[in-house]
C-alpha positions in Angstrom: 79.6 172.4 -101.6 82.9 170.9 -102.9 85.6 172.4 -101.0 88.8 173.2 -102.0 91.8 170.5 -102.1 89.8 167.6 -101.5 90.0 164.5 -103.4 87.4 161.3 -104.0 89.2 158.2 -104.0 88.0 154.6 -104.3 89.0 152.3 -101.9 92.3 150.4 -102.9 89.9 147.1 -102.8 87.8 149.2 -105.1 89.0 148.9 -109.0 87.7 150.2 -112.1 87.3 148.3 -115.0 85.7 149.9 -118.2 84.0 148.4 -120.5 82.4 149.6 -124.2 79.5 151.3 -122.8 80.0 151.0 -119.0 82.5 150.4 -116.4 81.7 148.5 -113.0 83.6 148.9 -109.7 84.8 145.7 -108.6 84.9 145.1 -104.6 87.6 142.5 -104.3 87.2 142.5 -100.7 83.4 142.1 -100.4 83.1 140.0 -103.3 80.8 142.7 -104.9 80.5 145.0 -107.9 78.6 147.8 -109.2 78.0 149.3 -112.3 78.8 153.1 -113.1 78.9 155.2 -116.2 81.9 155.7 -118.0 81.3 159.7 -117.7 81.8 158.9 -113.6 84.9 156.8 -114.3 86.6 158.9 -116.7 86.1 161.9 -113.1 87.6 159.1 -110.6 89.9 158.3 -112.9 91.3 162.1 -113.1 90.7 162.6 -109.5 93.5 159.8 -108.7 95.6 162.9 -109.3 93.8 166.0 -109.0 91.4 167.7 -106.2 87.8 166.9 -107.1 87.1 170.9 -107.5 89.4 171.2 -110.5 88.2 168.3 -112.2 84.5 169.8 -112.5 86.3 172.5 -113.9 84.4 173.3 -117.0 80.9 171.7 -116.4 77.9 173.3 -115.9 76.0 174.0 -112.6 73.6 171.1 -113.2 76.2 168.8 -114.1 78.4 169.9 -111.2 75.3 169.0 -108.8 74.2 165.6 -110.9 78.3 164.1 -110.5 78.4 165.6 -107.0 75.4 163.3 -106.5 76.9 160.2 -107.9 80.1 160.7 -106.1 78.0 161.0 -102.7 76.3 157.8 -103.6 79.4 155.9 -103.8 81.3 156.7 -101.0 78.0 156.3 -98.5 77.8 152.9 -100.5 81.5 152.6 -99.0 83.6 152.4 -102.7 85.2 155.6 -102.2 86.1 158.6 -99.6 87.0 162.1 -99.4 90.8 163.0 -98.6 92.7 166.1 -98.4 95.8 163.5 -98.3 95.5 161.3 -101.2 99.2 160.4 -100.8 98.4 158.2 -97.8 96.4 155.8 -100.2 98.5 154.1 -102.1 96.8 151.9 -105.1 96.5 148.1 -104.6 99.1 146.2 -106.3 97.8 144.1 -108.9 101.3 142.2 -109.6 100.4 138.4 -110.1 102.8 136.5 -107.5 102.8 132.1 -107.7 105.9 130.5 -106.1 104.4 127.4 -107.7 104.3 126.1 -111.6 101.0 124.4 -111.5 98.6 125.9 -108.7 95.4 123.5 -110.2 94.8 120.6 -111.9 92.1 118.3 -113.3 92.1 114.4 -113.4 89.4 112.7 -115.5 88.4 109.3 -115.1 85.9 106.9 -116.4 84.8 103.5 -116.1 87.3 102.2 -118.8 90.7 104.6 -117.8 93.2 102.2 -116.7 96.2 104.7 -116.2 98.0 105.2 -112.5 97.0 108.1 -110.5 99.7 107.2 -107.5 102.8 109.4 -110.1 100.5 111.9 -111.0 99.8 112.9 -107.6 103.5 112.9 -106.7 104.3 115.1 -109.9 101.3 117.8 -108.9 102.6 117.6 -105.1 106.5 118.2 -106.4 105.1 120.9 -108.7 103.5 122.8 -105.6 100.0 122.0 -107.0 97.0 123.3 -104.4 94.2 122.1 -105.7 93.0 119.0 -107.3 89.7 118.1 -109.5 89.1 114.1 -109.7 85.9 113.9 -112.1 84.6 110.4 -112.6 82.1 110.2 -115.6 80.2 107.2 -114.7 78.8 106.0 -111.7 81.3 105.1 -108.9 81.9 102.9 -106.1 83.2 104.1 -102.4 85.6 101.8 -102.4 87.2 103.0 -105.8 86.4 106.7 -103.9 88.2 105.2 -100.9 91.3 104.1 -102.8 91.6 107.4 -104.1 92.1 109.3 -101.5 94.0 107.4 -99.7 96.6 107.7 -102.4 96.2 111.2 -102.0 96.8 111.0 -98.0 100.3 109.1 -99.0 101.6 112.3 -100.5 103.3 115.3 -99.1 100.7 117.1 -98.1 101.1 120.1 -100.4 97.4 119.2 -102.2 95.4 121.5 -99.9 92.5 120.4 -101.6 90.9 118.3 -103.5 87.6 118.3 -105.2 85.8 114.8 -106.3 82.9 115.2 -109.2 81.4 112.2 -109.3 78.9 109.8 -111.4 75.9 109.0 -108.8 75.0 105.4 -108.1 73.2 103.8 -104.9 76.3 103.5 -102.5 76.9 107.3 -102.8 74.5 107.8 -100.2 74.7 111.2 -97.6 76.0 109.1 -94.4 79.0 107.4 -96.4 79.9 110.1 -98.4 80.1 112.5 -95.2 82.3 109.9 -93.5 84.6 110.8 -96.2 84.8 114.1 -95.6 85.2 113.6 -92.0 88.5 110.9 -92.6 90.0 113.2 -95.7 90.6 116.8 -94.4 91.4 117.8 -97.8 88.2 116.9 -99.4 86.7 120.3 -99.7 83.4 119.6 -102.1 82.0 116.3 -103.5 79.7 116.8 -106.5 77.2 114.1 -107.2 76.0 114.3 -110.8 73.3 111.9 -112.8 71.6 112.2 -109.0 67.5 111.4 -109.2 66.9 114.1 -107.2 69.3 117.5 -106.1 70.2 118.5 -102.7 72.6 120.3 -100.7 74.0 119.8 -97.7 77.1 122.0 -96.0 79.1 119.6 -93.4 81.1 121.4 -90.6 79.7 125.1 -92.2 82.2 124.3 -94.7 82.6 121.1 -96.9 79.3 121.5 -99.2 77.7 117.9 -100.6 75.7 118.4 -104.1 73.2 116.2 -106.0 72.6 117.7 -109.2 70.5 115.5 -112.1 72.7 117.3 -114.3 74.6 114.6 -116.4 78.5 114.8 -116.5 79.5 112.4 -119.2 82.9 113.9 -120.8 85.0 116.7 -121.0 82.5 118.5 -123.1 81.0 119.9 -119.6 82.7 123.2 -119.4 83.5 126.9 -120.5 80.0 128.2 -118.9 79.5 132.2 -118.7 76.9 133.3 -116.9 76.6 136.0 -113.9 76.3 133.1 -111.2 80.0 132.0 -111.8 81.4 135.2 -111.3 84.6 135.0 -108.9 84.8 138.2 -107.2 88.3 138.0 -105.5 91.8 139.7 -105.2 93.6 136.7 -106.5 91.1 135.5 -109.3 90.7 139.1 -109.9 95.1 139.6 -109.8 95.3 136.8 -112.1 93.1 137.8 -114.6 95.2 140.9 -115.1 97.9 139.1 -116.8 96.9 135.4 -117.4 94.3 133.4 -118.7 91.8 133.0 -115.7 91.3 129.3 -116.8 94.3 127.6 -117.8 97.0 129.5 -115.9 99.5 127.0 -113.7 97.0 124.6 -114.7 97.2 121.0 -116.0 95.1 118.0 -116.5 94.9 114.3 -117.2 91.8 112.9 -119.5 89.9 110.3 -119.2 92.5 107.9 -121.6 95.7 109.3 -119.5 96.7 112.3 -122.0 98.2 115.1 -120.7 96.9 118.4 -121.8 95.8 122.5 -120.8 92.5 121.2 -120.9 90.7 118.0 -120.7 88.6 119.3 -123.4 91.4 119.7 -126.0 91.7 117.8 -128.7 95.8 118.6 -128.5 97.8 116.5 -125.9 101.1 116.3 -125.2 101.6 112.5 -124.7 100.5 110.1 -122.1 101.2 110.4 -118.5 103.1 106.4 -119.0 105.5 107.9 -121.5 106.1 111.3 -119.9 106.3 113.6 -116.5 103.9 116.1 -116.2 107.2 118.1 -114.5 108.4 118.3 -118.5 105.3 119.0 -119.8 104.6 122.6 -118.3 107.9 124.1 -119.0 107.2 124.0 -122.9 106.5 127.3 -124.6 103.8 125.6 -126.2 102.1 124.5 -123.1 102.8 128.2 -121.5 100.9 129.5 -124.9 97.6 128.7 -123.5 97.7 130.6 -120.0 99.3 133.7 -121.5 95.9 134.5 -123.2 94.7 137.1 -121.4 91.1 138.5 -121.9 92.3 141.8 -123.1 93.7 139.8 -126.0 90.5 138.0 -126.5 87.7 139.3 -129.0 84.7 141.3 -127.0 85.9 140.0 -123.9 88.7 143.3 -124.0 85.6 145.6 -124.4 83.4 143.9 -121.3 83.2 145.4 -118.3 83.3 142.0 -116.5 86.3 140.4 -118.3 88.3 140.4 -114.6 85.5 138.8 -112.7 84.7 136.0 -115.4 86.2 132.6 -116.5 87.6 132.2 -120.0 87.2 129.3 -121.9 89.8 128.9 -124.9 88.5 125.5 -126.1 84.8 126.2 -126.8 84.8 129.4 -128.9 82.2 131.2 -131.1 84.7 130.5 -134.3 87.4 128.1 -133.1 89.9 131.1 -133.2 92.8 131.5 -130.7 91.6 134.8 -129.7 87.6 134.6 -130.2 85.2 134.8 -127.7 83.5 132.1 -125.4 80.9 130.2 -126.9 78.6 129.8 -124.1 79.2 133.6 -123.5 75.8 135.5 -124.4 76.8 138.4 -122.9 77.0 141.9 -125.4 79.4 144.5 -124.0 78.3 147.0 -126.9 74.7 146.9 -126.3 75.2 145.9 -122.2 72.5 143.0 -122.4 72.7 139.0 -121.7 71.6 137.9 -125.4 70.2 134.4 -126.0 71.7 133.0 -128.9 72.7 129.5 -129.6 75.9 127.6 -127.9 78.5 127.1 -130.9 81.1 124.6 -129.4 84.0 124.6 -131.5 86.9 122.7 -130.6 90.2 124.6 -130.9 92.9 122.0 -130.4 96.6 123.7 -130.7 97.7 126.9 -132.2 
């Protein structure tokens, strides 16, 4: 029996998203989701504001009993409560806060790149830059690996951490690599691509090690949907409200020393010899790319997964500013993963 005054509320770390068909509930605080029909959502979305009781106003007795059924299933799956108070829960603010310009960044080498790294690790410190990705295409050496970081250990310190993808070759064997990670703090995951065999191995219960045989070659290696890259968190999850979940506050250097959104891009905006990086992502044109949000982009605005999901602007179904993902097989209209073929389209500038 549904008494009178009380209201079902998700928990603030519990957000709807709707999609075409379906909406999910998104757990940003377990990092989970689950799926719900949009009949359900369109009831917790009115019972934000009014006791559950006058909400079921109108349906039948069957219906009453079927929605009372659903709403018990989610708060003993712990996404919402009951509340005579609702007041006292106030939603979760979703207002996208970085006291930095560039929060991530990419720097590509490969064995013929001959551009410095020591200024473009100054530039992403003095731009309050987090996180950097070093990807070396070929195979590498650990002295080259070595050299590396220890630029990186010259800097401020403001590079929390840094991520090394590299081209496998017989020195990068488990025992030196893992002495790495125990001199460089920062180092937070070394990939090993092109390996003969794959492996994992987690050092400290933190810093994972990966062999993959996957081959990295270029820039093309990117813009991947699938249900296994999912980032179920508050700030991807934030971001994605108002940004683009990929190239917001993010930069990158290619393999020839370009400065670009995207080392994937055919447009750059000059080399990293001629200009600073500081100059680069003021530009409106540079800002362009992370405004696209993917309630702007074509399907994505109709998926039910578009907060929880990585967009790709350079690899699109038609090469269109706004068009969907190309490696995306996912239909929101029909709510299945369709296999279709990859159409990788380069769109350079707008």
């Amino acid at each position: 029996m549904i008494k009178d005054n009380v209201y079902i509320k998700l928990f603030a770390c519990c957000i709807l998203v709707k999609g075409a068909k379906r909406a999910t509930i998104v757990d940003i605080q377990r990092h989970d989701y689950m799926f719900v029909p949009l009949g359900i959502s369109e009831i917790l979305e009115e019972g934000k504001s009014r006791p559950i009781e006058e909400v079921l106003q109108g349906y039948n007795a069957a219906d009453v009993a079927n929605i009372t059924k659903y709403l018990d299933h989610l708060i003993t799956r712990e996404y919402a409560f009951r509340t005579t108070e609702p007041e006292l829960y106030p939603r979760l603010s979703l207002e996208w806060k970085n006291s930095s310009l560039i929060s991530n960044a990419i720097i590509d080498f490969d064995y013929h790149s001959d551009y410095p790294v020591e200024p473009i690790i100054d530039q992403l410190e003095k731009l309050g830059c987090e996180t950097v990705q070093v990807r070396y295409f070929d195979a590498a050496c650990i002295l080259w690996v070595s050299q590396l970081l220890s630029t990186f250990a010259r800097g401020m310190g403001k590079i929390r951490n840094i991520q090394l993808v590299l081209g496998y070759s017989r020195e990068m064997d488990k025992s030196s690599l893992i002495r790495l990670m125990q001199k460089h703090e920062r180092l937070t995951e070394i990939i090993i691509h092109s390996a003969p065999e794959e492996s994992l191995l987690i050092h400290q219960k933190r810093y994972p090690l990966r062999f993959i045989k996957q081959e990295i070659k270029d820039e093309s290696h990117c813009g991947f949907v699938s249900p296994k890259y999912f980032r179920i968190n508050a700030p991807f999850f934030i971001e994605s409200q108002h940004f683009n979940s990929c190239l917001n506050a993010k930069v990158s250097v290619d393999k020839n020393g370009m400065i670009k959104n995207c080392p994937a891009m055919d447009s750059t905006y000059g080399h990293v010899n001629d200009l600073s990086i500081d100059d680069v992502v003021i530009r409106q044109d540079y800002l362009d790319w992370g405004n696209i949000s993917k309630d702007q982009v074509e399907g994505c605005s109709d998926c039910e997964f578009r907060y929880i999901c990585s967009d790709c602007r350079v690899f699109t179904k038609t090469g269109g500013r706004y068009a969907k993902p190309a490696s995306c097989t996912y239909n929101p209209y029909t709510m299945s993963w369709e296999q279709e073929p990859v159409i990788k389209e380069k769109q350079g500038a707008f």
